[in-house]
VOLUMTOR-131787 format. One record per residue (C-alpha): x, y, z; residue in three letters. Coordinates in steps of 0.001 Angstrom, whole numbers, plus 500000, padded with zeros to 6 digits. Last residue first. Layout:
<nukols>
XYZALA
...
</nukols>
This chain:
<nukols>
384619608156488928UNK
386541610873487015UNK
390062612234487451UNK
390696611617484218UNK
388262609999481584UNK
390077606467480675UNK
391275606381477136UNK
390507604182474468UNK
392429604098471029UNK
391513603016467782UNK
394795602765465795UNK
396663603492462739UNK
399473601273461479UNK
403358601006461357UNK
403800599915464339UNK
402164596834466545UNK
402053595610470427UNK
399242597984471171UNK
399075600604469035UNK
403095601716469195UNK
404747604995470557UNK
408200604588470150UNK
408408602016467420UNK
405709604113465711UNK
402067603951465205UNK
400631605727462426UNK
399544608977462201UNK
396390610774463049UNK
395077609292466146UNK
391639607610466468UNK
389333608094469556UNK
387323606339471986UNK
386799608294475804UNK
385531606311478642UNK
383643606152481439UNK
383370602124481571UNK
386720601388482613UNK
385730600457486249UNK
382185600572486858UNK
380937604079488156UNK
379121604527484918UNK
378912608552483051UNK
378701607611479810UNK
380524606745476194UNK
382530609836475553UNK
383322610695471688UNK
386818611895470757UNK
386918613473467119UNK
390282613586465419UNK
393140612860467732UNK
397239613808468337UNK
399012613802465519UNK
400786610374467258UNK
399452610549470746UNK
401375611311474072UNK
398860611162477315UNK
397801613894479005UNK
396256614614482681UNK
395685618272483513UNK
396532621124481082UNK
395325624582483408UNK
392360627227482026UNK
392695629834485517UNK
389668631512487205UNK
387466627992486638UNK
383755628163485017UNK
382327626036487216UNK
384308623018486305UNK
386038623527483453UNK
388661621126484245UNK
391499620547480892UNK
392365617114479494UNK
394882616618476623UNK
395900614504474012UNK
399226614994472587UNK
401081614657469815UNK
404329613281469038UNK
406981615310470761UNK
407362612160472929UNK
408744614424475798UNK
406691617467475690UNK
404029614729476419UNK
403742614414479532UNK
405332618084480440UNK
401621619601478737UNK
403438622611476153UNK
402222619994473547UNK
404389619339470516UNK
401697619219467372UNK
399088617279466153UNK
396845618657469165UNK
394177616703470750UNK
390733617454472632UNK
389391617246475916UNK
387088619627478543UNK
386183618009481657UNK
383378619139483918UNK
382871616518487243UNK
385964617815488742UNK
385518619554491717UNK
381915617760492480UNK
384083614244492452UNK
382619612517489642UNK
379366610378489505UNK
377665613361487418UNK
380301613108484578UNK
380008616072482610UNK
381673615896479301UNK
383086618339476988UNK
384670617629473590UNK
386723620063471224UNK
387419619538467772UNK
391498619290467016UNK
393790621520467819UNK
395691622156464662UNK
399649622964463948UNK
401370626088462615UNK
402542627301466148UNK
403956624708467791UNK
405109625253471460UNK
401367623786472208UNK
398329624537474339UNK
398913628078475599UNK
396257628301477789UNK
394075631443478883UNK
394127633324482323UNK
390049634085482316UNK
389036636901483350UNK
389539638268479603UNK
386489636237478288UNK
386832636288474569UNK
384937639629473024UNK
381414640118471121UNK
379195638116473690UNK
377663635775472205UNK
373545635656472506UNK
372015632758474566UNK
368350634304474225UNK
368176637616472486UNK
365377636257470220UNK
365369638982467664UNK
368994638968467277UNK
371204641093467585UNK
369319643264470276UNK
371980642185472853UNK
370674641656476500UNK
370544638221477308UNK
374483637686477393UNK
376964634465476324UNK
380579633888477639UNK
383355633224475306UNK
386593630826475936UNK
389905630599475900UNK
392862627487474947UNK
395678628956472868UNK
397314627489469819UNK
400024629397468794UNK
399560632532466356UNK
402040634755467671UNK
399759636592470356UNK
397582633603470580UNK
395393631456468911UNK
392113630034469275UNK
391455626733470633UNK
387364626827471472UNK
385599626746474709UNK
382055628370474962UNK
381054629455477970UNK
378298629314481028UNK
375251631540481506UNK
372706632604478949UNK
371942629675476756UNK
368615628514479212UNK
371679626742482178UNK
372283623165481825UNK
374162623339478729UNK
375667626423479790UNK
377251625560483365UNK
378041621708482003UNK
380239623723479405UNK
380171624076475508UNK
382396622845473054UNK
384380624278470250UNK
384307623278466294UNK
388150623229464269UNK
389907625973463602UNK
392548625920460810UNK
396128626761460210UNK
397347629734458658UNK
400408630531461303UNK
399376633730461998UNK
395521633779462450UNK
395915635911465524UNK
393317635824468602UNK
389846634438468895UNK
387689637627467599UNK
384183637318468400UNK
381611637701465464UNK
378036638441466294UNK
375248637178463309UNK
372516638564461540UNK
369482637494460125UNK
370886633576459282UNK
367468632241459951UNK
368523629621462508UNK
369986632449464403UNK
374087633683464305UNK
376889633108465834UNK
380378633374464783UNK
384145632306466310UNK
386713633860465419UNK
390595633989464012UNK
391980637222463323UNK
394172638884460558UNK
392541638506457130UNK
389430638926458390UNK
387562635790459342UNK
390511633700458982UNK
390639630144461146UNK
386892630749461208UNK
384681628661463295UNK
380770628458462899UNK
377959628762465728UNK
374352628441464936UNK
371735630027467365UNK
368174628720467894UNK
368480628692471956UNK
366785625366471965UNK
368434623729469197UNK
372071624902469772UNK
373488624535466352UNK
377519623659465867UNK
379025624125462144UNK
380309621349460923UNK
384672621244460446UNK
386740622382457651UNK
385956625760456764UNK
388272627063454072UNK
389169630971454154UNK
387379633572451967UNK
388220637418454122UNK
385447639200454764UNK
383562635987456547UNK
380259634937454957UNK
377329634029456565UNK
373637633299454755UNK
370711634178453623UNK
368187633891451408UNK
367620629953452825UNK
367873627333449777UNK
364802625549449079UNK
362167623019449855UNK
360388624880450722UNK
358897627247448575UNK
360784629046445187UNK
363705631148445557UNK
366217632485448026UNK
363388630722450514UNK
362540632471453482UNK
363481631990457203UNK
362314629405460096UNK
359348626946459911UNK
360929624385457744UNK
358739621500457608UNK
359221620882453573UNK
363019621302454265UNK
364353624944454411UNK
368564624966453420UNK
370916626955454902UNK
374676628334454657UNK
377246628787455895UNK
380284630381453429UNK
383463630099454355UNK
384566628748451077UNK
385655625272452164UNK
382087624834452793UNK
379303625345455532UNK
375847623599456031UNK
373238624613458009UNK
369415621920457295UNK
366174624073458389UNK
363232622974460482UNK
363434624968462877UNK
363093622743465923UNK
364283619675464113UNK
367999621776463185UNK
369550619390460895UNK
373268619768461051UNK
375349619389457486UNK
379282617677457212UNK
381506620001455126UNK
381130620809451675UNK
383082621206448906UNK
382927623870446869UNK
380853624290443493UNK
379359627292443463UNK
377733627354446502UNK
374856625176447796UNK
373680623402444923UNK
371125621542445963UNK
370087617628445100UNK
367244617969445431UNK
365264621334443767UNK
363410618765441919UNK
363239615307442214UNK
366282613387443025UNK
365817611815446275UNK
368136609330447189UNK
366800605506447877UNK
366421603018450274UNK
363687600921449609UNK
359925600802451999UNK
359440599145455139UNK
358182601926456756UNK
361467602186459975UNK
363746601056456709UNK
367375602370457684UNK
366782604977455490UNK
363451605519453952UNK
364608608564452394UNK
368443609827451019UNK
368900613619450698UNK
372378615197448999UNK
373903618459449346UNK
375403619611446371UNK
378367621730446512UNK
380882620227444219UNK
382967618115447055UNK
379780616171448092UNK
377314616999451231UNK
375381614520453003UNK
371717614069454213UNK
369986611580456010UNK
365935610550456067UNK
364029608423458369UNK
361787611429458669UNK
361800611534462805UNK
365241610231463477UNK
367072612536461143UNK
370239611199460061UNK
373104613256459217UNK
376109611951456851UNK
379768612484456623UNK
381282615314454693UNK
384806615566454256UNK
385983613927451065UNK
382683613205449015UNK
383267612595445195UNK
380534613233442514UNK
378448610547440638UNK
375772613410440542UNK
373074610641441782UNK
375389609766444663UNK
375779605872444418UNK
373936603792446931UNK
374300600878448926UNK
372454598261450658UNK
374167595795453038UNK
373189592915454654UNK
374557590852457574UNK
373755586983459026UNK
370397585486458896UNK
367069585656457242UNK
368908587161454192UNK
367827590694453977UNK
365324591313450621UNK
362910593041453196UNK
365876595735453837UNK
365895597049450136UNK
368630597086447709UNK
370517594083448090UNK
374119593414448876UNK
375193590236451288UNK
377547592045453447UNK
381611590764452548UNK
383951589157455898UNK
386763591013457093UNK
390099588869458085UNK
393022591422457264UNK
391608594219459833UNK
390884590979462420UNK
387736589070462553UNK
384770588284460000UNK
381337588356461300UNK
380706587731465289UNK
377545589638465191UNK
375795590613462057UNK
375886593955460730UNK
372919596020459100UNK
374647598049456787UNK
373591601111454483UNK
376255602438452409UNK
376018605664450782UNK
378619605496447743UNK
380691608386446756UNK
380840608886442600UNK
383159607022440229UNK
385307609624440250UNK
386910609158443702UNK
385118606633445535UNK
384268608106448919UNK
382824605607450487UNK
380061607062452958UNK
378546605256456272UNK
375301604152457711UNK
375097601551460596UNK
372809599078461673UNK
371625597534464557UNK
372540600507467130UNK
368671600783467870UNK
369340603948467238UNK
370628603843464157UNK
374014604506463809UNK
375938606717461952UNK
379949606379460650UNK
382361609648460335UNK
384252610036457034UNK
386806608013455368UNK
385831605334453956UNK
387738604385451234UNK
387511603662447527UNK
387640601038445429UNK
384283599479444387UNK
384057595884443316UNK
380238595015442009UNK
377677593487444220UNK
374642594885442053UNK
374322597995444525UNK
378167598756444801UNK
380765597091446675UNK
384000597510448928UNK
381977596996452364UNK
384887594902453180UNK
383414593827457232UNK
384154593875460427UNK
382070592214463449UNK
382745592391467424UNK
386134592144466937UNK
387823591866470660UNK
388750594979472967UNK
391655594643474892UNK
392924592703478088UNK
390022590811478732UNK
389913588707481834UNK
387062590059483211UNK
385355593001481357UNK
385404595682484134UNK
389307596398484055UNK
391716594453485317UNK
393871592889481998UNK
396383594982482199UNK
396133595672478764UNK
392782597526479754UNK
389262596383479464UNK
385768598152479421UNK
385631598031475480UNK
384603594548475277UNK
382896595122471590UNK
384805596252468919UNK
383301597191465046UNK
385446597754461923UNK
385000599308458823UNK
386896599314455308UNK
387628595887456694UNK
390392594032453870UNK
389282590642452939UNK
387895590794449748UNK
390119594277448591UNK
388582598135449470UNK
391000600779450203UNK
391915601613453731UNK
390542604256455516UNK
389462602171458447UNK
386456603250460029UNK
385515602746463301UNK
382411601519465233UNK
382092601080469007UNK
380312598456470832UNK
378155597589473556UNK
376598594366473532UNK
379548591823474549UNK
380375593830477441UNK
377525594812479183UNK
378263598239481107UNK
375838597592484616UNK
372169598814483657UNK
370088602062483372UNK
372465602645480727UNK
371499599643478472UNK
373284598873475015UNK
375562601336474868UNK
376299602188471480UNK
379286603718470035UNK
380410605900466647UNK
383898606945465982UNK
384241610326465023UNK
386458612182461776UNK
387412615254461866UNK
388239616746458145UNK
391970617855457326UNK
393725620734456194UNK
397120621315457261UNK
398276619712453929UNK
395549617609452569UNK
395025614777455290UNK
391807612719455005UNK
391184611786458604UNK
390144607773458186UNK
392712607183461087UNK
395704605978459331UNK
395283603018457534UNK
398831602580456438UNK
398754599003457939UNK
395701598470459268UNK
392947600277462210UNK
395396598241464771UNK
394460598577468477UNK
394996600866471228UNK
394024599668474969UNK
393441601444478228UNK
395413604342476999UNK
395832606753480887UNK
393738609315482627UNK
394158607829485850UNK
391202606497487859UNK
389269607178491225UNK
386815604940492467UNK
383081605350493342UNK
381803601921494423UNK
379841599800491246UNK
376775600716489866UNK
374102598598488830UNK
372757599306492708UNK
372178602883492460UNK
374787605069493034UNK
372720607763490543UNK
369655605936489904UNK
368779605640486340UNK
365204604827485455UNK
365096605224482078UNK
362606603572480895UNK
362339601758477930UNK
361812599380475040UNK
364263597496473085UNK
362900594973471150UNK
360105597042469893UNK
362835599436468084UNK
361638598685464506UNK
358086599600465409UNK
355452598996467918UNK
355038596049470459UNK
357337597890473295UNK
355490601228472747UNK
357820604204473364UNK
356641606923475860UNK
356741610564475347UNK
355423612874477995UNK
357634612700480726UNK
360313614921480121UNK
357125617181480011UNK
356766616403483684UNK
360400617907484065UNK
359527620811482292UNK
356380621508484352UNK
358746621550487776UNK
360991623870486017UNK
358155626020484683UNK
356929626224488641UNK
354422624136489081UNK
351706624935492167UNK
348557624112490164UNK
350440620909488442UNK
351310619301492350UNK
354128617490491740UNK
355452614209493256UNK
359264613154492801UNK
361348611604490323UNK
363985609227489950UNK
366676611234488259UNK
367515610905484262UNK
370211614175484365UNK
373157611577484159UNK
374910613349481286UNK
374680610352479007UNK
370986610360479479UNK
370022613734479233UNK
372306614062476098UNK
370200611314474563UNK
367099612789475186UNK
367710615962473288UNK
369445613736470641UNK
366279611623470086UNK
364694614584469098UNK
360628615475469453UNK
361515616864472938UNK
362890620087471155UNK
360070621018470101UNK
358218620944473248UNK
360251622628475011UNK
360622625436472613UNK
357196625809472955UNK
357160625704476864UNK
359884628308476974UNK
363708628564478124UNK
364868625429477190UNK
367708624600479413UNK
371011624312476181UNK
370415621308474018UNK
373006620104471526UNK
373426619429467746UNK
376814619400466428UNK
378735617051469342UNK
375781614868468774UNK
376025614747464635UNK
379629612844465714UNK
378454610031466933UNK
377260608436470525UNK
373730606365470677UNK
372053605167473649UNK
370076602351474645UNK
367363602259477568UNK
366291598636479105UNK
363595598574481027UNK
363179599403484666UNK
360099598084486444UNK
357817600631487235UNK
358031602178491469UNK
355459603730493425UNK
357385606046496309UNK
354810608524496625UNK
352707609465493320UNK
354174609149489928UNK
352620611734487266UNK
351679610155483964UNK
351682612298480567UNK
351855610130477380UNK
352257611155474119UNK
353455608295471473UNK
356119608424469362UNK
356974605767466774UNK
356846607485463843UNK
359163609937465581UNK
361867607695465312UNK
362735605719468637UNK
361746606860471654UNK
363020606775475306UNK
360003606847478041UNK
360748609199480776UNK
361919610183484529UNK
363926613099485780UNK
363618616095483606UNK
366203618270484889UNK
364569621086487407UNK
363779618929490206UNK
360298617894490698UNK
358309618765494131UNK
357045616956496917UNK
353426617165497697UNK
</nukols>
């Protein structure tokens, strides 16, 4: 018989645990099930939570119970058709990829029925269109409102990332261009017709007017809406201005207002399409407080003031897919827990507030956006303190309690020797069960990078050059060598600074010898890699880089098929945009680990970008994509679309990809 490939190659999506069903079928010869359809969800909690090779059949298994897991497959292009396997002769690669296959989603069960699948995905197959090569170049940019900026809430050099969140509607399928869509907030303050958040469909389109969506020479409002009200339909007038969530069935979307001292409002939305129109046009959700009470037709909206009636600047929610739950941090340092979400048993919406919830973290400072771990069980949050920490849920199976049983508040946690504000998530490999956090400060000299396990026992601090110029570091990205790899080959990129402080592209490689930890699997090594010839990335030295993104595109040439990209509010030392001395967004090749970290393509950008997400990995023109915001508004020089004077949602073609 022929044999699997190492990536898991064939399965059944699911939806929220609830819904998951174990089943183990082995194809024989060339037998062939009809595709389905198989959706996929982008946000920011995906750039937090990733999936090194797991190493060891119970890690592989517990990783398997996330959506994510299977979601990063499936954007990366590791879904394969399969081959034969003979279970007596398995190698643990071979036995992986049949485990790929053990979870299958019933079409007739649960709120994602309508959208069952299998991910058959075909690399070249015959949704796809011919390779072709494309620049990196702004396909389209268009208005987020007058003074809306980007959502980024600016406080001096400090400011929070902030994602846009898309769904594709099929991947095993050509890009469809009235169902996929990608959400944005506005940052604008709440008034009837005014979208505090903003949806766009037709994304595969350029101003030229030639890209996959015929005839479409931008995106077009897919829905928008003022979600400027509280539970009883009251006026509410605060911003949002954190990251959005979807479910993932992509039919609604969860999002936080941060409404000063009235308290930060969860809003729950299930969006209707076609609603309202331009920024100025928005339509208002019907309010309720529990999905049942939806109007039969058109869009609904539940929402929910924190129970401490505190503010939330920079902390933007995490759903877990198996509880139906999220959580969200506040600017006092109490991290929040909402249940019965987006409605999977039917039940209300509602935060919990029984005892130990909501936690105190840390005396009072903000927090940043928390990571769920679903392997360990346990909920990392940092704050503007430096301090990361943890929290054990009820099926925590990782670490001790400071006090009490679960839930409660881990014993331990990180703290850098010199206090310095954190401003971005930390970044938890699930299968490796090591936490990374980024210090701007660590010392009072250096910037670096720390790791430590999903117990916080100890961690490995690597020095990332000088802290100079006091700004901040935002989170790094891994490469297609270490996310396919078990955690012990590849690097970690981050923008770290140099000599004088300026922000320098360089990267750390990881060991499986270090007693640090007492899994040694994917441990840091304690130095930056000094093979490497690192990147100066602009001539400005008190200015962020923003978060880094990675993305392998499997339908690339082989050369390039790793891309690294992220923004920097500053003058770029690229040439493209030395010129605009705007901001600059920036691609870099990591393929293979490369001998020499060199700016490719690079287009001008006001502030450069907050979070980028990538859509997928399609040959179809315009449909490998990246969707950002910038951090300024549009100028007379560098305008969003056709318009100044307001922020804009921007889509850029990947370079060099296919």
């Amino acid at each position: 018989m022929n044999r699997l490939r190492s990536t898991p190659s064939h399965l059944r999506f699911l939806v929220p645990a609830s819904v998951l069903v174990a089943s183990v079928f082995i194809l024989i010869g060339a037998a062939q099930i009809p595709r389905q359809r198989v959706s996929s969800v982008e946000d920011w909690t995906h750039h937090h939570l990733l999936y090194s090779r797991p190493s060891t059949w119970a890690t592989a298994w517990k990783v398997q119970q996330e959506p994510r897991y299977w979601q990063q497959k499936i954007r990366r292009g590791e879904m394969n058709e399969p081959r034969a396997v003979s279970n007596s002769r398995a190698t643990f690669d071979d036995r992986e990829a049949i485990e790929a296959r053990r979870f299958e989603n019933s079409a007739n069960d649960g709120p994602g029925a309508d959208w069952a699948r299998d991910p058959f995905r075909f690399r070249g197959g015959p949704w796809h269109g011919p390779e072709r090569a494309v620049s990196f170049e702004r396909d389209w940019g268009t208005s987020l409102g007058a003074g809306g900026s980007t959502g980024v809430p600016v406080n001096g050099t400090t400011w929070f990332p902030v994602y846009p969140a898309k769904f594709s509607f099929d991947t095993t399928a050509t890009p469809d261009c009235t169902k996929d869509f990608v959400v944005f907030p506005t940052n604008l303050a709440g008034k009837s017709t005014q979208a505090s958040i903003v949806a766009y469909n037709k994304l595969y389109s350029n101003t030229a007017g030639t890209g996959f969506c015929t005839g479409a020479t931008g995106p077009a409002v897919y829905w928008s809406y003022n979600t400027n009200l509280n539970a009883t339909g009251g006026k509410t007038t605060g911003t949002v201005a954190t990251s959005p969530i979807l479910s993932v069935d992509g039919t609604k979307v969860a999002f936080i207002e941060n409404n000063g001292g009235a308290g930060a409002i969860l809003h729950l939305l299930k969006w209707n399409a076609n609603d309202g129109g331009a920024i100025g046009t928005a339509v208002n959700p019907t309010t309720t407080t529990s999905w049942t009470s939806c109007p039969a037709t058109g869009a609904c909206m539940i929402s929910i003031t924190f129970a401490n009636a505190s503010a939330d600047t920079g902390s933007s929610p995490f759903y877990d897919y198996t509880h139906d739950a999220l959580y969200v941090g506040d600017d006092v340092s109490a991290l929040h827990k909402f249940v019965n979400v987006f409605g999977i048993t039917g039940a209300a919406p509602s935060e919990v507030t029984t005892s130990p919830w909501p936690f105190d973290i840390d005396a009072a400072n903000a927090l940043n956006s928390p990571v769920l771990d679903g392997a360990s069980g346990n909920i990392f949050v940092d704050d503007l303190n430096g301090t990361l920490s943890y929290v054990r849920e009820t099926f925590s199976t990782v670490g001790t309690c400071k006090t009490g049983s679960p839930p409660c508040i881990g014993s331990t946690t990180v703290v850098p020797s010199q206090i310095h504000s954190l401003i971005d998530a930390p970044i938890v490999d699930s299968s490796t069960q090591k936490v990374f956090v980024f210090y701007a400060n660590y010392d009072g000299t250096n910037m670096a990078v720390v790791q430590s396990d999903t117990a916080l026992s100890a961690n490995v601090p690597t020095l990332t050059g000088s802290k100079l110029n006091q700004r901040h570091l935002h989170a790094g990205a891994f490469d297609n060598t270490y996310l396919s790899g078990s955690g012990n080959t590849g690097r970690l990129y981050l923008c770290g600074g140099s000599g004088t402080g300026q922000p320098t592209l360089m990267r750390v490689g990881f060991n499986n010898t270090a007693t640090t930890f007492p899994n040694k699997t994917g441990t840091m090594n304690t130095t930056v890699d000094a093979t490497v010839t690192l990147e100066v990335v602009s001539t400005v030295g008190n200015v962020d880089c923003g978060p880094l993104t990675e993305f392998f595109n499997a339908n690339a040439p082989a050369a390039s098929q790793d891309q690294l990209f992220f923004g920097v509010a500053g003058d770029s030392t690229s040439a493209t945009c030395i010129a605009a001395g705007v901001g600059c967004v920036m691609s870099v090749n990591i393929t293979n680990i490369p001998g020499a970290l060199t700016i490719g393509p690079s287009i001008p950008e006001i502030m450069g970008a907050s979070g980028i997400i990538v859509d997928n990995n399609s040959t179809s023109a315009q449909a490998s994509s990246l969707y950002f915001s910038n951090q300024g508004n549009s100028t007379t020089a560098l305008k969003c679309g056709t318009t100044t004077g307001v922020g804009c949602a921007i889509k850029v073609t990947q370079s060099g990809l296919n």
